[in-house]
C-alpha positions in Angstrom: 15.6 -16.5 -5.7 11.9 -17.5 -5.1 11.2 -14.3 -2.9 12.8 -12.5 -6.2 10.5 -14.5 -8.5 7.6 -14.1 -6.5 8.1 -10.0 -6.3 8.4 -10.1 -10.1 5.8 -12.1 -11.4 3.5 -9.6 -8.7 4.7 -6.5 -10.6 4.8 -8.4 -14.3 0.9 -9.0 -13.0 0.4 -5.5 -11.9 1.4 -4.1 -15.3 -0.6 -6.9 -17.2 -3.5 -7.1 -16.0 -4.0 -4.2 -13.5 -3.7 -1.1 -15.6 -5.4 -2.3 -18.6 -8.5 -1.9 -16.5 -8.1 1.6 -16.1 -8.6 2.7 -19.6 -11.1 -0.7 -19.8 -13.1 1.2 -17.4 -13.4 4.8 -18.4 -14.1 3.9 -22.4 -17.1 1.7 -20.3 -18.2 4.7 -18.7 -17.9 2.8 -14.9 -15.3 5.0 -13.9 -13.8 8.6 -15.0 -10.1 8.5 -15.4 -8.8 12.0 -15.1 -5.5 13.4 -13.4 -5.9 15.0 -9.7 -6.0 19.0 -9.3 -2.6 20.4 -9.0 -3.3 20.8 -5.5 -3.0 16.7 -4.5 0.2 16.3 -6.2 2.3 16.8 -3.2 0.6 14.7 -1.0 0.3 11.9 -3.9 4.4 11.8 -3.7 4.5 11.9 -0.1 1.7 8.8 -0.3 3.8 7.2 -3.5 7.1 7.5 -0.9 5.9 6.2 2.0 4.2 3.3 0.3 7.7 2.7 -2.1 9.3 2.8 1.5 7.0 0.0 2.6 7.0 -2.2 -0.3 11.0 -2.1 0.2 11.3 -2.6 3.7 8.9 -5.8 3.0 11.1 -6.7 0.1 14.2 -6.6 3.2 12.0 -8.6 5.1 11.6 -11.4 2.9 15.4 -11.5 2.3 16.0 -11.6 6.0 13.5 -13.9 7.4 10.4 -15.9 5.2 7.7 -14.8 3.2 6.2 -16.4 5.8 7.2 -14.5 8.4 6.7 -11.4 6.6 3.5 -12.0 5.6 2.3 -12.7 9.2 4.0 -9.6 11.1 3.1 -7.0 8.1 -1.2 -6.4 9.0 0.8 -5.7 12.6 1.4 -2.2 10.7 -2.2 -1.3 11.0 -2.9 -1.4 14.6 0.8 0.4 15.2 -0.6 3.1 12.6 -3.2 3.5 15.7 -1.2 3.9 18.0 1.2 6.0 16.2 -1.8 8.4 15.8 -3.1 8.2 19.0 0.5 9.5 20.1 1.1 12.3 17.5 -2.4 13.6 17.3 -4.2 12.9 20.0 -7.0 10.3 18.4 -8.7 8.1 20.9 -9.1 4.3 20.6 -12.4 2.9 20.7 -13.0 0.1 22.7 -14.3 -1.3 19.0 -10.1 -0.3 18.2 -11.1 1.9 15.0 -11.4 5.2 17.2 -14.5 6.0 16.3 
């Protein structure tokens, strides 16, 4: 139940505290809030998928193993991102590891 109570009281935060500053910011004039062209929609969903995918397969993670655990091996996602794009496209790994 704690992992449970731990992923709730994140999203009852979210909603709270983290899209009130949205609108907060626009009437400020810091930031414009407008919707994307037509044209970014499909690659917002395929973002919003992937990511829902993720915060799932984290959520599994926890169950299975710690929130310790979890919270440990999940960064190890970034340098297998790397690698997976080194593979698939062909982009070469600095010896500074950002491929730059």
């Amino acid at each position: 139940a704690d992992a449970l109570t731990t992923l709730g009281v994140i999203g009852v935060a979210n909603f709270l505290l983290g899209w009130p500053t949205l609108p907060a910011m626009h009437w400020a004039g810091m930031e414009t809030f407008e919707l994307p062209p037509p044209s970014h929609w499909g690659i917002l969903i395929i973002n919003a998928l992937v990511e829902y995918a993720f915060d799932t397969t984290c959520a599994v993670a926890i169950y299975a193993t710690s929130a310790v655990v979890t919270a440990v091996t999940a960064p190890l996602t970034i340098p297998l991102a790397m690698v997976a794009d080194g593979v698939l496209y062909g982009t070469p790994v600095g010896s500074d590891g950002w491929g730059w």
